[in-house]
C-alpha positions in Angstrom: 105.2 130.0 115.1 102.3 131.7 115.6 99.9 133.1 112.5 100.1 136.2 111.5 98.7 137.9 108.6 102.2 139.9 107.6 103.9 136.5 107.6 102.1 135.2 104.8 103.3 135.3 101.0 100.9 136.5 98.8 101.4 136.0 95.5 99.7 137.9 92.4 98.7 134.9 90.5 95.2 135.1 88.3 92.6 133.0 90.2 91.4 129.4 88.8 87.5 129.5 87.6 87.7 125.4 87.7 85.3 124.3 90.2 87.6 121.2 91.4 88.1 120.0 95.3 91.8 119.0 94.8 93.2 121.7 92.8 96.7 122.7 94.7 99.5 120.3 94.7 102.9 120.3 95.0 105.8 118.1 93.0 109.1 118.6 92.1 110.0 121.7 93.6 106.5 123.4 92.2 103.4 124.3 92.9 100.5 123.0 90.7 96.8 123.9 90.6 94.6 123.4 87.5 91.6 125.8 85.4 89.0 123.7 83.5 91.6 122.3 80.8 95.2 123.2 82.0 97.2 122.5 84.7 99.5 125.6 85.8 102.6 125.2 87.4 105.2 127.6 89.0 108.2 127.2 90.9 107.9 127.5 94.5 111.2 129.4 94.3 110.2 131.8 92.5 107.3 132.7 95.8 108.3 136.1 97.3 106.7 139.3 98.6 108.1 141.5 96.0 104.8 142.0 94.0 106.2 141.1 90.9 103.9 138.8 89.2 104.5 134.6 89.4 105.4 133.2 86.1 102.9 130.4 85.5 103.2 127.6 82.9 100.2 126.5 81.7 100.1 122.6 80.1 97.0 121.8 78.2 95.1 118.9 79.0 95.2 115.9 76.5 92.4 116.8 73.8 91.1 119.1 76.3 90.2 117.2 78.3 88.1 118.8 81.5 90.2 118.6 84.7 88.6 117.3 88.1 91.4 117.1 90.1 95.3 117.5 90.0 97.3 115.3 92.5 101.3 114.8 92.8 101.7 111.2 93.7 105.3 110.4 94.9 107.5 106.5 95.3 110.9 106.4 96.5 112.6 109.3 94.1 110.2 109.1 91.5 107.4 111.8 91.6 104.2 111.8 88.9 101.1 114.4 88.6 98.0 112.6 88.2 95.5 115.0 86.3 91.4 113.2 86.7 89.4 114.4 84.1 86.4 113.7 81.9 88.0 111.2 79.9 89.6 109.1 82.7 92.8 110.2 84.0 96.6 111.4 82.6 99.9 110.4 84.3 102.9 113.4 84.0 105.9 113.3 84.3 106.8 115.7 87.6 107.8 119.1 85.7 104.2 118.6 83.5 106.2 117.8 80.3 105.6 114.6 79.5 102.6 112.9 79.0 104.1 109.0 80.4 100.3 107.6 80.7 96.5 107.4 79.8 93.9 105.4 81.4 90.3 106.0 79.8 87.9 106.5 82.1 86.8 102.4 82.9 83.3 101.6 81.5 82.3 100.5 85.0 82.6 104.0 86.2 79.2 105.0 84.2 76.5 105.2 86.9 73.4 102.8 86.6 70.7 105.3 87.1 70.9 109.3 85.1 73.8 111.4 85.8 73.5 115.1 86.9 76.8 115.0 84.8 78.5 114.0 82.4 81.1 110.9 84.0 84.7 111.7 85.3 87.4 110.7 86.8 88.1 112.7 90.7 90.7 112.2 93.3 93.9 109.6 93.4 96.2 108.5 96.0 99.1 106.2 95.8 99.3 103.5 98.6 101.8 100.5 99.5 99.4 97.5 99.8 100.4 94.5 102.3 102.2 93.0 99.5 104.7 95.8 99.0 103.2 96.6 95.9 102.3 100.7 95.6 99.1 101.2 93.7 97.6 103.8 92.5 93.8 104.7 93.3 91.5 106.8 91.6 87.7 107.5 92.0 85.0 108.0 89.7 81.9 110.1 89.3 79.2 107.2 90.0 81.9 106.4 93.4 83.6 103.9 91.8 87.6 103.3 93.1 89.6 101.9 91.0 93.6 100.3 91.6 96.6 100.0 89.0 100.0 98.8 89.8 103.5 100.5 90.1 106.2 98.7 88.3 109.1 99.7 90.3 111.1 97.4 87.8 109.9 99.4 84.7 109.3 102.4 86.3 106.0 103.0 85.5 102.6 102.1 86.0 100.6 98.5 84.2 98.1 96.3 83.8 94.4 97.9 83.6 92.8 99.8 86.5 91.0 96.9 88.2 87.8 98.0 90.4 87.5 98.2 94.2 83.9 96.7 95.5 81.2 98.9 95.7 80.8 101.1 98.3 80.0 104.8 97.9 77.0 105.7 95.9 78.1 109.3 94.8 81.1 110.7 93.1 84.1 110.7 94.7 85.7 113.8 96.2 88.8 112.9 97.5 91.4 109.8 97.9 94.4 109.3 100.5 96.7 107.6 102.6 99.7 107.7 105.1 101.8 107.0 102.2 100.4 109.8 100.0 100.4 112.0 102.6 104.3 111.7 103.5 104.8 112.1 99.8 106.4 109.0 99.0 108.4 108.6 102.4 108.0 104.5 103.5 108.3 104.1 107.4 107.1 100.5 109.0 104.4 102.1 110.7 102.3 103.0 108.1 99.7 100.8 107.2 98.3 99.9 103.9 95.0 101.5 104.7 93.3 103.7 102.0 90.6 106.6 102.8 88.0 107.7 100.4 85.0 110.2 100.8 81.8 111.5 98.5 80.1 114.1 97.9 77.1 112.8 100.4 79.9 113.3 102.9 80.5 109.7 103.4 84.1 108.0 104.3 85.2 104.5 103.7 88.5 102.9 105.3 89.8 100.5 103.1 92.8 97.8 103.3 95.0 97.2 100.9 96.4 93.4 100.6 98.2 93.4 96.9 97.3 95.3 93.2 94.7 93.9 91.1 90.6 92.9 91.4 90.7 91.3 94.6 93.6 93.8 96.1 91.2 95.8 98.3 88.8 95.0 101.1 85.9 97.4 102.7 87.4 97.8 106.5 84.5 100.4 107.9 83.0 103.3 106.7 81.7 106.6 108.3 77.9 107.7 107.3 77.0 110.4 104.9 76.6 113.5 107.0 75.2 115.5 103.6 78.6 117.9 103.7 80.6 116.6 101.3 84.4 116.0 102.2 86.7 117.9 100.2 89.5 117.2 101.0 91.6 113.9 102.9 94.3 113.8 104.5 95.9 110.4 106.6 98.6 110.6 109.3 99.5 107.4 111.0 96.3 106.6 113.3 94.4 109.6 112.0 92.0 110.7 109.7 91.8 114.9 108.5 89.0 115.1 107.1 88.0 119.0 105.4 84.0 119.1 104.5 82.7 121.7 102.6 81.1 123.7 105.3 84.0 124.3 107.0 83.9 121.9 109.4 88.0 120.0 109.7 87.6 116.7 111.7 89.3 114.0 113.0 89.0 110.3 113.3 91.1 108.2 114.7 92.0 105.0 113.1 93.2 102.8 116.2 91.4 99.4 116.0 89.7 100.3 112.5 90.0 96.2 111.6 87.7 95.5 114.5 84.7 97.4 113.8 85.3 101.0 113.0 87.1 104.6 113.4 86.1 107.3 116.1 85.7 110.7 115.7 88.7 112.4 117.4 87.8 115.5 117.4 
């Protein structure tokens, strides 16, 4: 259907001051966005062109904590919001009511030269790697990624968040993969490749082979264009990437073990 300006809801909802890339999600039947120590959620449901106002929940961050990015990660049935902040990052529950897990942000993640900023945690994903193993990834202000396993036995996620090798060079902006992107859905097609950008506007394709130090591999990378990518997105044999100039692009990941992606579009 074609877009028209009519057909869209609008919904009276105050606006977020947080500064954040990834701050609209969805989990659960609700939409989730975040202001600089709470995450706000309302039922999709509830949507409608009415004009009467949305009723938001707002959930404080733990020890309010600032908020860098809100994800919905999703396995199988199970669904999780993953809240990055300046103190590492904070696994929900899907309705935002129960705190289930804390991972301090990793000493590794401090950069080696001076910060413009304080370090945080930004941008998560969960991926399937080679092993059939999901794992969650999260990045860090000095570009750090970072893995930690699924128990689908237990339910939840364990171990400590082991590091990806160094790669990008500034903070991370955004994390994905096919598997993120279908929320959880598995299909044999899918690949355990993992997408990360920075704020230099640089993208790395990474391969997943199991959880744990040695999990993840460096596959290619794209160059730092100076626009940073906000936003990621994976679908099958394609990269969406959104900078912050406007710009949406696509790569295409056909062949990506052999030497690299190309720019689709």
């Amino acid at each position: 259907m074609p877009y028209t300006e009519k057909a869209m809801v609008k919904a009276p909802m105050k606006p977020s001051p947080s500064l954040i890339y990834n701050n609209l999600t969805a989990c659960g039947g609700s939409l989730l966005y975040a202001h600089i120590r709470q995450a706000c959620t309302f039922a999709l449901s509830s949507l409608g062109d009415s004009g009467v106002p949305v009723a938001v929940r707002k959930v404080d961050s733990q020890h309010s904590d600032v908020i860098h990015s809100i994800t919905a990660i999703h396995h199988n049935a199970a669904a999780f919001l993953v809240i990055a902040t300046d103190a590492g990052v904070q696994i929900w529950d899907k309705t935002v009511t129960h705190l289930l897990h804390v991972l301090p942000l990793p000493p590794a993640a401090a950069s080696g030269t001076a910060p413009r900023n304080a370090p945080f945690a930004r941008g998560a994903a969960i991926n399937v790697a080679a092993d059939g193993t999901p794992t969650l990834v999260f990045g860090t202000s000095s570009g750090g990624l970072f893995n930690l396993a699924f128990s689908e036995a237990d339910g939840k996620f364990v171990g400590t968040p082991a590091p990806l090798p160094a790669h990008h060079t500034t903070p991370i902006t955004a994390v994905s993969s096919a598997y993120q992107s279908r929320q959880g859905k598995w299909t044999e097609d899918l690949g355990c490749q993992l997408v990360t950008a920075d704020e230099a506007g640089g993208i790395a394709v990474w391969e997943g082979s199991s959880a744990g130090p040695t999990g993840y591999k460096l596959l290619t990378s794209i160059a730092a264009t100076g626009d940073p990518v906000v936003s990621l997105g994976v679908r099958r044999d394609l990269i969406v990437a959104a900078r912050l100039g406007g710009a949406v692009q696509l790569y295409g990941l056909v062949g990506v073990a052999g030497g690299g992606v190309r720019r689709a579009g």
